[in-house]
Structure formats: structure tokens, C-alpha cells
C-alpha positions in Angstrom: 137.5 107.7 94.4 137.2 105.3 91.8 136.8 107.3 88.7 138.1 105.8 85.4 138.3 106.8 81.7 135.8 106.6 78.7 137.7 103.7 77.6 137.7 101.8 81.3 134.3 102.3 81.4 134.0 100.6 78.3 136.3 98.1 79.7 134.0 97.5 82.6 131.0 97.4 80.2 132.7 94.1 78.9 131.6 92.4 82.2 127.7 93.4 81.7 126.9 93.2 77.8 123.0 93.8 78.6 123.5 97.4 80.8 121.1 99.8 79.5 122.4 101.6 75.9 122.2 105.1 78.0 125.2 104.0 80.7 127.7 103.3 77.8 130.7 105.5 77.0 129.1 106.2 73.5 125.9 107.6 74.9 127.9 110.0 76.9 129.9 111.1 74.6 126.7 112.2 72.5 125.4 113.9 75.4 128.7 115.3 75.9 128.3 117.0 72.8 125.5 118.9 73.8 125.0 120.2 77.2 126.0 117.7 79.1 129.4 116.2 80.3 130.1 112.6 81.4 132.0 111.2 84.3 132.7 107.9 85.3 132.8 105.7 89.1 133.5 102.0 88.5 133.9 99.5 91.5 134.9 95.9 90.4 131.3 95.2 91.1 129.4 97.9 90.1 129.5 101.0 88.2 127.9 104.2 87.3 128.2 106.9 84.3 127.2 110.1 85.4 126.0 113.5 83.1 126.6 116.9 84.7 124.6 119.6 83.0 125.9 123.6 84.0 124.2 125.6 85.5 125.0 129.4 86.2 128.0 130.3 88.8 129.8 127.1 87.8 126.7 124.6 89.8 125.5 121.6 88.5 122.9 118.9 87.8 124.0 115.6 88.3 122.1 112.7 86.2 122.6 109.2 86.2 120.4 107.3 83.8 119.3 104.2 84.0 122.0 103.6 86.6 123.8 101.8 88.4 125.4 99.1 86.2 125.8 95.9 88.7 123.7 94.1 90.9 121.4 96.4 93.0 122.5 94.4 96.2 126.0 96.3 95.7 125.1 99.9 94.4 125.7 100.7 98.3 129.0 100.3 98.1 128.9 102.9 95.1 126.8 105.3 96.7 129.5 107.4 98.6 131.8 107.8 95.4 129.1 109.0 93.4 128.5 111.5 96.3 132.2 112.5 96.4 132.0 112.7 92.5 128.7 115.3 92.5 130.4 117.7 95.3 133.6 117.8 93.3 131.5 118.8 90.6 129.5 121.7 92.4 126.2 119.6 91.5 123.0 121.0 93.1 121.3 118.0 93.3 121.4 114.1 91.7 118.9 112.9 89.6 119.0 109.0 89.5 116.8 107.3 87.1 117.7 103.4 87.7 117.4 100.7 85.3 114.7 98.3 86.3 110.9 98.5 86.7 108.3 98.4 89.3 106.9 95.0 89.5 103.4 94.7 91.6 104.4 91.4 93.0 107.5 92.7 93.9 107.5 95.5 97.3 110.9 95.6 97.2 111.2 96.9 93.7 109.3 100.8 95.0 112.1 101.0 97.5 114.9 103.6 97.2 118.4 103.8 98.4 118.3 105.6 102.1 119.3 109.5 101.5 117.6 109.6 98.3 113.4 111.0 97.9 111.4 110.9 94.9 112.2 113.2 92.5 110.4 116.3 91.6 111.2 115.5 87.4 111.3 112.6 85.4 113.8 112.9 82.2 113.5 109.7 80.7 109.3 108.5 80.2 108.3 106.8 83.3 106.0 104.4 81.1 106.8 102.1 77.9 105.4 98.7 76.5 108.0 96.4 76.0 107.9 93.8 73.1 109.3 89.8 73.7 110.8 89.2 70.6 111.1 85.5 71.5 109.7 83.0 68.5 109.8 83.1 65.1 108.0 86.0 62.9 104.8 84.5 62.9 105.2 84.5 66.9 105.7 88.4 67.1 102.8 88.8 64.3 100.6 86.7 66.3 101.2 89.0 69.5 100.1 92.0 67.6 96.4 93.2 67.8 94.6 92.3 64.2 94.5 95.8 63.1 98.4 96.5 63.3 99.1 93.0 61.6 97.1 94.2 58.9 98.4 97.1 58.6 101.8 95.8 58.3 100.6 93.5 55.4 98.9 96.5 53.7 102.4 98.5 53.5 103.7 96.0 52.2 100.2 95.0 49.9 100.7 98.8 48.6 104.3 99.1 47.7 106.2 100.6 50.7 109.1 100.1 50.6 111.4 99.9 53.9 115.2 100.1 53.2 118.4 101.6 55.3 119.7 104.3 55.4 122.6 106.9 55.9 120.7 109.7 54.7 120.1 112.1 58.2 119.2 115.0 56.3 116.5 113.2 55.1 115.4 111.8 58.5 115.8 115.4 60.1 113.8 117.1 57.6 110.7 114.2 58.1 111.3 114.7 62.4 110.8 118.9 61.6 107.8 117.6 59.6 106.5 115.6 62.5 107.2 117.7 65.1 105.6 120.7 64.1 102.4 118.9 63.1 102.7 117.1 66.8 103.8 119.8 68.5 106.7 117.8 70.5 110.5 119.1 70.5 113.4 118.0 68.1 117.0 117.8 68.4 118.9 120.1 65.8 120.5 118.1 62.8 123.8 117.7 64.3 122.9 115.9 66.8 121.3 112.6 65.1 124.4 113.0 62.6 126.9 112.8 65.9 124.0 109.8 66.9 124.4 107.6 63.9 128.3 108.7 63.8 128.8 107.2 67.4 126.9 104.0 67.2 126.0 102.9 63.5 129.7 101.6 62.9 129.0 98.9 65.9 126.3 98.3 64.9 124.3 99.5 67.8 122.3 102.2 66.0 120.0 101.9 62.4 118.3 104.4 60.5 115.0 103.0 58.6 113.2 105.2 55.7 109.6 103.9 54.1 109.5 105.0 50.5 106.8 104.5 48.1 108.2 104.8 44.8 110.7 107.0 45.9 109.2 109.1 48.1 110.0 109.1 51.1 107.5 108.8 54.0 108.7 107.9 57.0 111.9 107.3 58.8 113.0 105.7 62.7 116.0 105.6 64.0 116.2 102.3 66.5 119.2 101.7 68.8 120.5 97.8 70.7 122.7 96.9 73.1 123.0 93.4 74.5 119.9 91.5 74.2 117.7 94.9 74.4 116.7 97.8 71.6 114.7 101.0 71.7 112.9 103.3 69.4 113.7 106.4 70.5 113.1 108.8 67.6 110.5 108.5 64.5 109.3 110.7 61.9 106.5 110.3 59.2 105.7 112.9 56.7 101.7 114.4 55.7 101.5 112.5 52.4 100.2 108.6 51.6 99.9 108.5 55.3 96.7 105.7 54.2 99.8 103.8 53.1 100.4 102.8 56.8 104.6 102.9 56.4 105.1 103.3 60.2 103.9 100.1 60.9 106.2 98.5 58.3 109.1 100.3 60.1 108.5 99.1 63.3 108.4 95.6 62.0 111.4 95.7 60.0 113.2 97.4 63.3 112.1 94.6 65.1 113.6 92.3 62.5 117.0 94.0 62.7 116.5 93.6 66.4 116.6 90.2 66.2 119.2 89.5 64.0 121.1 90.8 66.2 120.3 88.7 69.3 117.9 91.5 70.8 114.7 89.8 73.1 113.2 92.7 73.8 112.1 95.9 72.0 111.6 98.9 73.9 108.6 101.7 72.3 110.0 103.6 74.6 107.3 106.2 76.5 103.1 106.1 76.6 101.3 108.5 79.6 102.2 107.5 82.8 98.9 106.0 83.6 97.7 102.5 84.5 96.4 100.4 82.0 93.1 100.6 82.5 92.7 104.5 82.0 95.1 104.2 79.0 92.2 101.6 77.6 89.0 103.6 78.4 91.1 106.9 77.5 93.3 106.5 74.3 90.4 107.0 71.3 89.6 110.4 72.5 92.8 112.1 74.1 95.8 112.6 71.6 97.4 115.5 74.0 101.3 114.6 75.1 102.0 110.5 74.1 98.3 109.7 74.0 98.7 110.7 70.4 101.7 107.5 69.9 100.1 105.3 72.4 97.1 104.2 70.3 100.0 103.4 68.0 102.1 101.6 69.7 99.6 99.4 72.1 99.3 97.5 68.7 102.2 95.9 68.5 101.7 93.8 71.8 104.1 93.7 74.4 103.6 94.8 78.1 102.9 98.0 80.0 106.2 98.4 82.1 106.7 101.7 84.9 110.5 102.5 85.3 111.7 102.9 89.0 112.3 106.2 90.1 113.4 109.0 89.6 115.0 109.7 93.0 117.2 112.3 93.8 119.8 113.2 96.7 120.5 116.9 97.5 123.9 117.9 97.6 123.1 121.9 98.1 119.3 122.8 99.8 119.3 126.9 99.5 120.2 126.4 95.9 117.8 123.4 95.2 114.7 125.3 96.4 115.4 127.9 93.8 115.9 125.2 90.7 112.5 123.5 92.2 111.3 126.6 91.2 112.6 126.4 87.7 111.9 123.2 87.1 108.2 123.8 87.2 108.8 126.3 84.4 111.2 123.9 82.4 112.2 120.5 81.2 115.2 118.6 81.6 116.1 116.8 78.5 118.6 114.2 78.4 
């Protein structure tokens, strides 16, 4: 069995620059840091970084995100190791999330690897809008809907004030803010210091705060790697909300984006529902990501459904009884 070291995988990383940011070694070894543990299976032509999460009597979960690295013609070959991987780790069951989307004009893109069914649980959101970052800034202004390119001006009209940051505290304290008032989990402080620790000296990570006249507003925390980025956590505060600083966040995000060769930008999760009921639906439902969606639609970009999840059972007395749990609890990863 072919598995390799954090640094090999990194190694074999080299060879695909644009693999999703949550199949490098640096992304595992955050996860590693809190509940999880990474392991690696590399194959000259394809790859994988899998998370094991404990579970009680020394079983597992076994989760590979937005996985396989490699062409999907040669994740069979990988298949088997994985397999062998998972059983020497006691796993229950293997949650795969795989990095591409489900394109209508595309059948073959809804298929799944034989011995694999759909999953019970998504971890990652199923749903996103994607933006091209392609063009110049007038370009990606010009794909915005009016409202959101005004509102961008109008930060920047009142005196908001967007610069970066080191400052975590600060961004922790806003996401307490914001998640209380919208009622979604946050991770504990450590774990966005161990985030920016990990990936700001590479470059792959940023943390954004919107001020006006010292006061801090907002903050996001964006992520890259190859020619992709992804907001994947965002805070805003109760005060000079009128002010509209999480607009000028996102835009200067997307900026730093592109200075460093990103085409897309990923808003990463809206409800998992077609576009047409997100259209008739967003102005009056702000349950779940309803609330972010009417935000993010805004900036453009296109309504994107991951593939997946699938999962293979490794251990069917055992699985029945973490079916069970699941519907009481959420994986988070």
C-alpha cells in the first residue's frame, strides 16, 4: 500500500498545483489538530488524503474531501488502497466527497465509483456560486447585480476602510458576534490561530477586517490554492451595519485573489436547492444559508452542485447504529 508522508504528499501535490485547498498536507494537519487525523495513499497518478475521526472502542470515520487528486479515469486504480487504508484503521464506513460538480449536460458526472451508494450526510455544502474572476475590475463589477456594485461603492463612499490583518482575536470575537446573532456554530479561537499559522506564511490564507474610523466591523478570512480561492469563514459585528463593509470585503478578497493568479472564487455554500426556488424563495426565508444567499447571489457567478457524497461500508452492524447517530448529529470537517 502506497502510503507516503506529509511531506510526499506535498511532493505529489507539486504535480497538480490546482487540487482542491482541503487535499493538501496543510489542511490536514489543521484538522489533525482537532479531531481528526490525516493519512496519505499516493499512486504516480493519482492520489488521495484521507481524515479519520475516532469513534468509541478504537472505530473510525473515514473522510476524503474533495478527493481523489488525479484524473477520475484513474481513481480505480486507487480504490483498493484506500480500502486497505480504512480497514487498517478500524473505519466504520468512508465518506467521499469528490472534487468536481454535477453538470446537466454531463450524465456521466452523477455516476459513482461501483461499491460506493449515496451518502446518508453531506460535510462540506452541496451548493455554492462560483465567481470567474476573468477580466479586469470593471469585468467582475460589471457581473455583479446593481445593488451589490453599489453597495461596494457606498463602503467605500462612507469611509470603510478594508485593510489586513494578523489580529485573530479580533476576527474571533466578531465570528462569536455573528454566530450567536445567526445562530450557526463557531470554531474555538485556537483553531483560526492554527488556520492562519498554517497557510498565511504561503500565502494561501488572508485575514480581511473593515473598519470605520477604527472600529472594527467586519472581518473574512479567504483561502487559494492554484488558480481557485474560497471564503469559508466571515464575521460582521451589530453596529454601522448601513455601512455595507461586507460587500467591500468580498471585493477586496476577490482582489487578493487575483493577484495571485486565482480564476475563480468560491462563496462557498447556499441551500441545496435549484435555482429557481432559491429565486422565488430567498426574500422571505433567512433559516440555515437562506440568510447568506440573498448576499451572496449579488456578486454574480454560477450556481454549482458538488458531486457526491458517496460512501462505502467497511463494517454493516456498526454502520446501522452511527446511521442512527447521524440523524441526531453533524459531522464537521
Amino acid at each position: 500500500m502506497a502510503i507516503v508522508s506529509p511531506s510526499a504528499w506535498q511532493d505529489f501535490l507539486a504535480n497538480y498545483p490546482h487540487a482542491h485547498i482541503l487535499q493538501t498536507a496543510a489542511w490536514g494537519a489543521l484538522k489533525s489538530g482537532f479531531g481528526w487525523q490525516a493519512a496519505w495513499v499516493a499512486r504516480p497518478e493519482c492520489g488521495a488524503q484521507v481524515l479519520f475521526r475516532q469513534l468509541p472502542l478504537g472505530f473510525t470515520v473515514a473522510y476524503l474531501p474533495k478527493g481523489p487528486v488525479g484524473d477520475k479515469a484513474d481513481w480505480g486504480k486507487l480504490w483498493g488502497e484506500i480500502d486497505t487504508l480504512c480497514r487498517s484503521r478500524r473505519a466504520i464506513h468512508l465518506i467521499v466527497e469528490p472534487d468536481s460538480w454535477i453538470d446537466a449536460k454531463d450524465p456521466d458526472s452523477k455516476s459513482m465509483p461501483a461499491g460506493f451508494r449515496p451518502g446518508i450526510q453531506n460535510i462540506q455544502p452541496l451548493r455554492t456560486i462560483v465567481l470567474d474572476l476573468s477580466g479586469d475590475e470593471n469585468d467582475l463589477l460589471n457581473r455583479m447585480k446593481q445593488k451589490t456594485r453599489y453597495n461596494v461603492r457606498l463602503a467605500e463612499k462612507r469611509g470603510v476602510r478594508v485593510t489586513v490583518s494578523l489580529d485573530v482575536e479580533l476576527f474571533y470575537k466578531l465570528m462569536l458576534e455573528t454566530g450567536a446573532r445567526d445562530q450557526f456554530g463557531v470554531h474555538n479561537l485556537d483553531y483560526y490561530r492554527r488556520a492562519m499559522d498554517l497557510f498565511h506564511p504561503t500565502n494561501a490564507c488572508e485575514l480581511f477586517i473593515a473598519d470605520y474610523m477604527g472600529e472594527p466591523l467586519a472581518a473574512l478570512m479567504v483561502f487559494r490554492n492554484g488558480r481557485r480561492a474560497w471564503y469559508f469563514y466571515g464575521a460582521s459585528g451589530d453596529r454601522r451595519r448601513e455601512h455595507m463593509p461586507a460587500y467591500l470585503l468580498q471585493w477586496e478578497a476577490m482582489r487578493w485573489a487575483r493577484s495571485h493568479g486565482c480564476e475563480e472564487y468560491d462563496l462557498w455554500g447556499v441551500p441545496d436547492v435549484d435555482l429557481a426556488d432559491l429565486e422565488s424563495q430567498f426574500l422571505e426565508r433567512t433559516d440555515g444559508l437562506w440568510g447568506v444567499y440573498r448576499f451572496k447571489r449579488g456578486f454574480g457567478g454560477t450556481l454549482r452542485r458538488a458531486a457526491g457524497p458517496w460512501e462505502r461500508i467497511y463494517n454493516h452492524p456498526l454502520y446501522a447504529f452511527y446511521r442512527t447517530w447521524v440523524k441526531r448529529n453533524r459531522i464537521e470537517a
